[in-house]
N, C-alpha and C positions, 0 to 999 in steps of 0.2 A: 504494500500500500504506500502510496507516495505521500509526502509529509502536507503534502499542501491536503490532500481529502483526508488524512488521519487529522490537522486541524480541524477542518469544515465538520467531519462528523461528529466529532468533540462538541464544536460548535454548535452544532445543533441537537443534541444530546440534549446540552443544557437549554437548550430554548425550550424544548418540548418537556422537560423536568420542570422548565420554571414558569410557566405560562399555558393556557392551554390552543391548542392550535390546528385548525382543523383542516386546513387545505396543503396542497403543495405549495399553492400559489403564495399563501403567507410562509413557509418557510422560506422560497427565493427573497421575498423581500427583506426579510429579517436578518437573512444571511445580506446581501447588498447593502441594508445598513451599518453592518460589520465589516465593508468593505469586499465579499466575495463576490465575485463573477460568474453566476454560473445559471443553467439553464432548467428547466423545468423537470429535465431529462436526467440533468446529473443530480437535484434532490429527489427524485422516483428512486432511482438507483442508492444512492446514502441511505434513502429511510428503509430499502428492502434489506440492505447491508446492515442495519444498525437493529433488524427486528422490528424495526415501528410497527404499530398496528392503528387502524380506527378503529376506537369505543365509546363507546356511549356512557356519558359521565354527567350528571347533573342537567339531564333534558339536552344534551349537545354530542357532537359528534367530533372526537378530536385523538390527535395521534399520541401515543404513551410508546414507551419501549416497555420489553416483559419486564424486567427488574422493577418497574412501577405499577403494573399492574394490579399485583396482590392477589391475586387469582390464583394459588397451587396448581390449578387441574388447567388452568390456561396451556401450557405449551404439550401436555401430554392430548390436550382434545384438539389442539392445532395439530399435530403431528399426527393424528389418525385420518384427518379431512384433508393433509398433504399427502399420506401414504397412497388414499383413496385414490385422490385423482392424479399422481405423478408417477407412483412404482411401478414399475413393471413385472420384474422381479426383484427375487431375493437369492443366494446363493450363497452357500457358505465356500471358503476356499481357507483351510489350516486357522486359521490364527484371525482370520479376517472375513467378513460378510462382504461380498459384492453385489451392488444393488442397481439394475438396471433403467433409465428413465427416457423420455422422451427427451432429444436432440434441446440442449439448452440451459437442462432444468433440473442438472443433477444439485445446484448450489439450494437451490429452495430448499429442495429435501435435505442437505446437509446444514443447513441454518436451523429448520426443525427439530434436526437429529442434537446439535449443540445446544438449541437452546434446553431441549426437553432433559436433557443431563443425568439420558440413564445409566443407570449403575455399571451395567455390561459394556459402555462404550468407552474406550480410550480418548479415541479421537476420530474423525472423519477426514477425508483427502477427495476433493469432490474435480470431477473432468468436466467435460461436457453432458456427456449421457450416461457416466458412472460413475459411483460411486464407492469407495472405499470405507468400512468400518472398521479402526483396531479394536477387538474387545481385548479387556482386559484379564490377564491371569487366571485361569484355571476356568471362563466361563468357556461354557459347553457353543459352540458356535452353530451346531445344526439346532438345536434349543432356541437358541434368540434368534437364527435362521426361521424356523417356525413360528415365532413370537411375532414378529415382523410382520408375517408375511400372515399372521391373522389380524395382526391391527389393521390393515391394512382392505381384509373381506371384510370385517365385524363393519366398516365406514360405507362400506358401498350399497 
């Protein structure tokens, strides 16, 4: 990540922690008054990057990241409505889950997969249309192999 978007999303981090904010559209501007440059296109991108979601908060509609939330079951009920419509498969391979997606859209699923911070995952390593799961020591891979791959029916 290049230092100038690890500021901007900093940046906007805190706007959306300190304020509430419901458009794209107000995030470009807020950022402009901070001096950034940038396009509608590249705050879409930041707030997919950063977890942003729209919620509904006091009669209004406005974007939080999950650490604000408050929500426990938020990223585990996100992560089943991404399984639903982005997995393809599941696969286990040694040490590692390989998880196939549609051409673009392995990072979604891998942002779900981090944010939801299951016990079984290391870490994820996302391509284009695959993705990579390290689990972690001694878990059973065709197991969470399985797991997966019914969060995944239980959505659809």
């Amino acid at each position: 990540m290049t230092d100038a978007r690890s500021r901007r999303q900093r940046v906007i981090a805190d706007l959306l922690r300190a304020e509430p904010i419901g458009s794209q559209e107000e995030v470009t501007e807020r950022l402009s008054v901070q001096g950034f440059a940038v396009t509608q296109a590249t705050v879409s991108r930041d707030l997919d990057q950063l977890g942003a979601v729209k919620v509904k908060r006091g009669g209004s509609l406005r974007y939080m990241l999950p650490d604000a939330i408050g929500d426990t079951d938020w990223a585990a009920a996100r992560l089943g409505r991404i399984f639903a419509e982005w997995v393809q498969s599941v696969e286990s391979a040694g040490p590692l889950l390989v998880l196939r997606t549609p051409p673009g859209s392995a990072h979604i699923v891998g942002l779900a997969l981090d944010q939801a911070k299951l016990p079984e995952v290391a870490g994820t390593i996302c391509g284009d249309d695959t993705l990579f799961l390290a689990l972690r020591d001694g878990v059973d891979a065709r197991a969470t192999a399985a797991k997966l791959r019914n969060l995944s029916q239980e959505r659809s």
